[in-house]
C-alpha positions in Angstrom: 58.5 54.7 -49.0 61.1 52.4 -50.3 60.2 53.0 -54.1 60.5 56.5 -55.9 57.7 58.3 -57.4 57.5 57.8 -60.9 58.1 60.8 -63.3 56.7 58.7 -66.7 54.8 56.4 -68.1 57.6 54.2 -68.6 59.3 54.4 -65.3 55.5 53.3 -64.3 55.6 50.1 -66.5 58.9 49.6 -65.4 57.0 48.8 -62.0 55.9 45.6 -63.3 59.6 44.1 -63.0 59.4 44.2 -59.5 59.5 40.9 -58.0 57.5 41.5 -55.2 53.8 43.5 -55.6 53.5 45.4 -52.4 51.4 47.9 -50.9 53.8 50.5 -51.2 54.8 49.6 -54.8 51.3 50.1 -55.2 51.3 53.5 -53.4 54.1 54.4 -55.9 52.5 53.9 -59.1 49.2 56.1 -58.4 51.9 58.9 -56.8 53.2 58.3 -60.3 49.9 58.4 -62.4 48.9 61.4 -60.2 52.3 63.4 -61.6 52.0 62.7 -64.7 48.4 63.5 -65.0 49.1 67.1 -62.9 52.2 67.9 -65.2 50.3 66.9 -68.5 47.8 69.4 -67.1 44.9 67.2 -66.6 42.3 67.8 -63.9 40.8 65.2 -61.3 38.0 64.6 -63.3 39.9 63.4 -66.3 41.7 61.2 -64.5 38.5 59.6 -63.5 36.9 59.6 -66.5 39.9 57.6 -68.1 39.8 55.2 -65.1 35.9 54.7 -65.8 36.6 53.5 -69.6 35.5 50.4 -70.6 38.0 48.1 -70.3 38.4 44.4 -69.9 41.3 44.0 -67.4 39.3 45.7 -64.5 35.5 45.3 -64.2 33.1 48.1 -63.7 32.8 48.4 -59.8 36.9 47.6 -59.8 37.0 50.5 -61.7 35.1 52.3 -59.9 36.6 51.7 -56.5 40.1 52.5 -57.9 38.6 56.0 -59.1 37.7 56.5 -56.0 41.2 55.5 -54.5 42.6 57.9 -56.9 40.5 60.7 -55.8 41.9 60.8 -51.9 45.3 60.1 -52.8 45.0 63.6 -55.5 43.6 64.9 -52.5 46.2 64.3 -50.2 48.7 65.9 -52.5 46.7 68.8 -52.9 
């Protein structure tokens, strides 16, 4: 992968100055909201109930599909 995992919030936002949106950028930042969420000591399921918030930048079946998304790749680093 040619980006680090992120260790915060803000190395995660920091993301968004990347001039090109790739899939491994992509890959990146959930690797990075995964650690975060494990070292805060949140489970699976709050993850996903966060991602299932109302919200107006991602619709409700976006959000669902990205729950879903997030669910294999905390699998995979189980």
């Amino acid at each position: 992968m040619n980006y680090p995992i992120p260790d915060s919030p803000q190395d995660i936002l920091a993301l968004q100055q990347k001039p090109i949106v790739d899939e491994e950028l992509v890959a990146s930042a959930i690797a990075g909201v995964i650690k975060i969420v494990r070292s805060q000591g949140k489970s699976l399921e709050d993850l996903t109930a966060q991602v299932l918030e109302d919200d107006p930048l991602l619709d409700r079946q976006q959000r669902r599909w990205l729950s879903q998304l997030l669910a294999q790749a905390w699998e995979s680093f189980t």
